[in-house]
C-alpha positions in Angstrom: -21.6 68.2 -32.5 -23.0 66.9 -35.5 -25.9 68.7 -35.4 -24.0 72.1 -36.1 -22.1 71.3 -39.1 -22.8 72.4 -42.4 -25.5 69.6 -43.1 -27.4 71.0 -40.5 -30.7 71.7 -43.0 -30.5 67.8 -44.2 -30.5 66.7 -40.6 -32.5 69.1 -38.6 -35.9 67.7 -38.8 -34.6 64.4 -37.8 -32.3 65.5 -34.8 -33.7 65.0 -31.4 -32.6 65.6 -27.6 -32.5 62.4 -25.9 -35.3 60.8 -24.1 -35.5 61.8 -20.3 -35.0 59.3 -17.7 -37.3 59.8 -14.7 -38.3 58.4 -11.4 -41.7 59.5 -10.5 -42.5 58.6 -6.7 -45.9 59.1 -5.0 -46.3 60.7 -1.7 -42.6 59.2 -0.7 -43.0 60.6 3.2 -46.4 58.9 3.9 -46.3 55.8 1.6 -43.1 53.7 2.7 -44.5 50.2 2.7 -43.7 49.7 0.0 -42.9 52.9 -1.7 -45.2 53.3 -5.0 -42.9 54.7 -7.3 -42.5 54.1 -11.8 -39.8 54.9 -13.6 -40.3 55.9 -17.8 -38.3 57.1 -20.4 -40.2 59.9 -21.9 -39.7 62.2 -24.9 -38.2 65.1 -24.5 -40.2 67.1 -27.3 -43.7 65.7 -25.6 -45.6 68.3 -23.5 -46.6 68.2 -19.9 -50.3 67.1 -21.1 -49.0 64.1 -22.6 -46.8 63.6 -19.3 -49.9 63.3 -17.4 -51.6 60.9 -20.0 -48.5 58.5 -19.2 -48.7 59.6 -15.0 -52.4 58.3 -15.5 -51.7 54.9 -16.8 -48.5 54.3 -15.2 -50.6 54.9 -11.7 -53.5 53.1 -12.6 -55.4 57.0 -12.2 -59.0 57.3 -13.7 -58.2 60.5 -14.6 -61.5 62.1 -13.5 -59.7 65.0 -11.2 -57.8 67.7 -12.1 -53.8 68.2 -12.3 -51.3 70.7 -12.4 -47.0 70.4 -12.4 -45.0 72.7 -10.3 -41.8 74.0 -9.8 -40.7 74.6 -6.7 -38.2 77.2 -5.1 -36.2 75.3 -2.5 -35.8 78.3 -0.6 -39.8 79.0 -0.3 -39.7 75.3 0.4 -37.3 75.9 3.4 -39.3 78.9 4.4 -42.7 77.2 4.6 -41.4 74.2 6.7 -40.0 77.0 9.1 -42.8 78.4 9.3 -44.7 75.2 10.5 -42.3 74.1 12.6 -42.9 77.7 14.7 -46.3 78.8 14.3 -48.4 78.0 17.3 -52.1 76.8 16.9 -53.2 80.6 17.1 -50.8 81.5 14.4 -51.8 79.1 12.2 -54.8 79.9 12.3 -54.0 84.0 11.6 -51.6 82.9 8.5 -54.9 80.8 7.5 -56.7 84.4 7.0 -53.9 86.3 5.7 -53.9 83.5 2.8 -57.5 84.6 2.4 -57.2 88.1 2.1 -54.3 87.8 0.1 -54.6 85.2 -2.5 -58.7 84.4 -2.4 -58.3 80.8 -1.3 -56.5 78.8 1.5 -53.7 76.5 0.6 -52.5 79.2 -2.4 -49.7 81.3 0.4 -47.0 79.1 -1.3 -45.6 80.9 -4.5 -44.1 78.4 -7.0 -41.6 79.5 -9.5 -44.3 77.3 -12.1 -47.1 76.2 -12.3 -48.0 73.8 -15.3 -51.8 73.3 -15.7 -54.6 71.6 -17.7 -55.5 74.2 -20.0 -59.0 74.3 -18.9 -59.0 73.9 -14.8 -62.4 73.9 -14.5 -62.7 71.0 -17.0 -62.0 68.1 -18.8 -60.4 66.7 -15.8 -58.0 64.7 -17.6 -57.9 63.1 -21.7 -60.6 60.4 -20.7 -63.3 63.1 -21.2 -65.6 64.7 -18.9 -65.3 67.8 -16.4 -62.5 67.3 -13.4 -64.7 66.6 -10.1 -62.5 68.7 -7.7 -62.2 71.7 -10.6 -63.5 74.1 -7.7 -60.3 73.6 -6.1 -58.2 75.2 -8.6 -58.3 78.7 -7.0 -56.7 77.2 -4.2 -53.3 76.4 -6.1 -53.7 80.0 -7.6 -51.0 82.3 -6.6 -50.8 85.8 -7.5 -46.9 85.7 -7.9 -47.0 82.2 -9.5 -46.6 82.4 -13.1 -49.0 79.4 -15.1 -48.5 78.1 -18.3 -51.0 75.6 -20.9 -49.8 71.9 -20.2 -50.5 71.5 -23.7 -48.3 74.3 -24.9 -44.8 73.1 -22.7 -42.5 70.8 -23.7 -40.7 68.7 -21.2 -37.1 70.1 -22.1 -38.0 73.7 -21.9 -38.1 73.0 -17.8 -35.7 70.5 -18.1 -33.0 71.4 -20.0 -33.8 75.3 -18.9 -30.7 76.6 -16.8 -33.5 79.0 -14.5 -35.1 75.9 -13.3 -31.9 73.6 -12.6 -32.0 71.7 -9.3 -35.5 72.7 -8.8 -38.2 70.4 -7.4 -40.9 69.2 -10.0 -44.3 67.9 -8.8 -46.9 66.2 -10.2 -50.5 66.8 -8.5 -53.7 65.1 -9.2 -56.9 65.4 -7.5 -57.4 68.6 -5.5 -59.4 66.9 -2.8 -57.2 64.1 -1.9 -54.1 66.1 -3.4 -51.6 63.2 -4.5 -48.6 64.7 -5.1 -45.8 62.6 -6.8 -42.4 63.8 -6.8 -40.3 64.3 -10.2 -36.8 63.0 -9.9 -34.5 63.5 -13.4 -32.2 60.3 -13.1 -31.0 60.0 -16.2 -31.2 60.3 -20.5 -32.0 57.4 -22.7 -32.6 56.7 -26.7 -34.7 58.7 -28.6 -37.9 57.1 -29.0 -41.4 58.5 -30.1 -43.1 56.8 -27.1 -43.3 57.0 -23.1 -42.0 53.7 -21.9 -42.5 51.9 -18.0 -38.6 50.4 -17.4 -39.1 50.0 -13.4 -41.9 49.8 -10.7 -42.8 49.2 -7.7 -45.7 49.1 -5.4 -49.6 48.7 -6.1 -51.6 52.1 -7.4 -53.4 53.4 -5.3 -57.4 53.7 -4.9 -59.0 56.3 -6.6 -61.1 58.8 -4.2 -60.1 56.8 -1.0 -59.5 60.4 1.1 -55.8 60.6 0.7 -53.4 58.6 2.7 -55.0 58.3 5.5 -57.8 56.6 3.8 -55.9 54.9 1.7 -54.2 53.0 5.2 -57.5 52.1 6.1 -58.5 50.2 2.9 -55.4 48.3 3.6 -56.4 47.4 6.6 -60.1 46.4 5.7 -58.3 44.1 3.1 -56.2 42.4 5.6 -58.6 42.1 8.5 -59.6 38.5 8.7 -62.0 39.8 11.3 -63.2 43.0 9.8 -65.5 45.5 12.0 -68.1 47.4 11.6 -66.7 50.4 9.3 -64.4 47.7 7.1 -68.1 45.8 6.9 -69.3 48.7 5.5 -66.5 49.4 2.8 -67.1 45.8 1.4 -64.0 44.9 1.6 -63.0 42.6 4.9 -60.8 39.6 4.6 -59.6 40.2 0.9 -55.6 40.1 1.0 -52.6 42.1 0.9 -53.4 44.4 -1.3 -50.3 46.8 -0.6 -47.6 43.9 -1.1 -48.8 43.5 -4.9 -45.6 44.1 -6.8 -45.8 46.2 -10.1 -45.2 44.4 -12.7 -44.1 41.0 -10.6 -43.8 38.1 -14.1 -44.6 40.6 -16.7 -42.8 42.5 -19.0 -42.8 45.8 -17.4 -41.5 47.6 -20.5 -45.6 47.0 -21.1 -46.9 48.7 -19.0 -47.7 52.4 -20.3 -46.7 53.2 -23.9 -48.2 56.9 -24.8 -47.3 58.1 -27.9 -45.4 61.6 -28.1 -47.0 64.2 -30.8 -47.1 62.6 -34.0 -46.2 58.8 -32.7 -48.3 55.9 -32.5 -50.2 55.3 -29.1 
């Protein structure tokens, strides 16, 4: 209310919407022991690019792979999960061509209400520098229905705060290959501040190139095998520890952890 009275001129440069609160969980059906999930307080005037900066550090990423956000329609959602739940082998197969013929790529049938990408897809894959090593991939996430907008050029409350995207899923992907999604969960609104901040964790990040999930349970494995075989020889790893009970954060200061500066703030 006090940013519409008649001071609004003196004040306007100086008023801000609230921080977003946000719980940010990674692959929460496949990775359960324990879940990896942070939680940060982000500005709501940052952009999507600087989002992913913060997603990179939280995560422990390397940021050598490509990204994008989307926003998806629950009811395509729905339709998609009814649609693997009936299609025989044959079928699948069939819908795999149609996707072809239709939308260049496989993988690109499912039409997102928005999509938020790097500006460049085909490179840098991320603001450490250097050209995204799964940037062929892009195409795949194409969609000709999908509307795609410059990370750089989206703030965080024009999808959040916008009434068309209300009660929509948001998702964070990076790396096409091993396709990590993490799932966006608004929780809350916080002080304004000119940084991203870390208030919660949980769970070890997750190796880099591994081969998804699957691969990523075999690391595990190799680190706990006091006996390790032939393939954990191989990876180097046998006999290390517990690698997956590592608790984020467990005697440190977690508000630490990641502070990325929002535009014009200190890193």
């Amino acid at each position: 209310k006090q940013c519409q009275t008649k001071d609004w001129d003196i004040h306007k440069k100086s008023c801000k919407r609230p921080n977003y609160l946000l719980k940010i969980t990674l692959r929460p059906d496949d990775i359960t022991n324990p879940q990896v999930y942070r939680a940060l307080s982000r500005p709501s005037d940052s952009t999507f690019e600087t989002f992913h900066e913060a997603l990179q550090i939280a995560f422990t990423w390397a940021s050598t792979h490509t990204f994008d956000f989307k926003v998806r329609d629950p009811a395509e959602i729905d339709r998609s999960t009814a649609e693997e739940e009936n299609d025989s082998r044959v079928d699948s197969i069939l819908n795999f061509i149609q996707g072809l013929k239709e939308n260049g790529m496989p993988g690109a049938t499912e039409r997102y209400v928005l999509r938020i990408i790097e500006d460049d897809p085909h490179g840098p894959g991320g603001f450490a520098s250097g050209k995204g090593v799964d940037f062929m991939h892009n195409s795949s996430r194409k969609h000709p229905q999908t509307p795609e907008k410059k990370a750089s050029k989206v703030k965080l409350w024009e999808v959040l705060d916008k009434p068309q995207y209300k009660n929509m899923p948001l998702e964070y992907e990076y790396d096409f290959g091993d396709c990590w999604n993490h799932e966006i969960e608004l929780v809350g609104r916080a002080d304004v501040t000119g940084f991203f901040k870390c208030t919660d964790g949980q769970g070890h990040g997750v190796a880099e190139d591994v081969g998804s999930t699957r691969g990523w349970e075999k690391l595990k494995a190799a680190y706990r095998a006091a006996k390790p075989d032939k393939e954990q020889r191989i990876m180097g790893i046998g006999g290390v520890g517990k690698w997956e009970g590592e608790e984020l954060g467990e005697g440190r200061d977690q508000s630490q952890i990641v502070r990325v500066g929002g535009e014009g703030s200190e890193l």
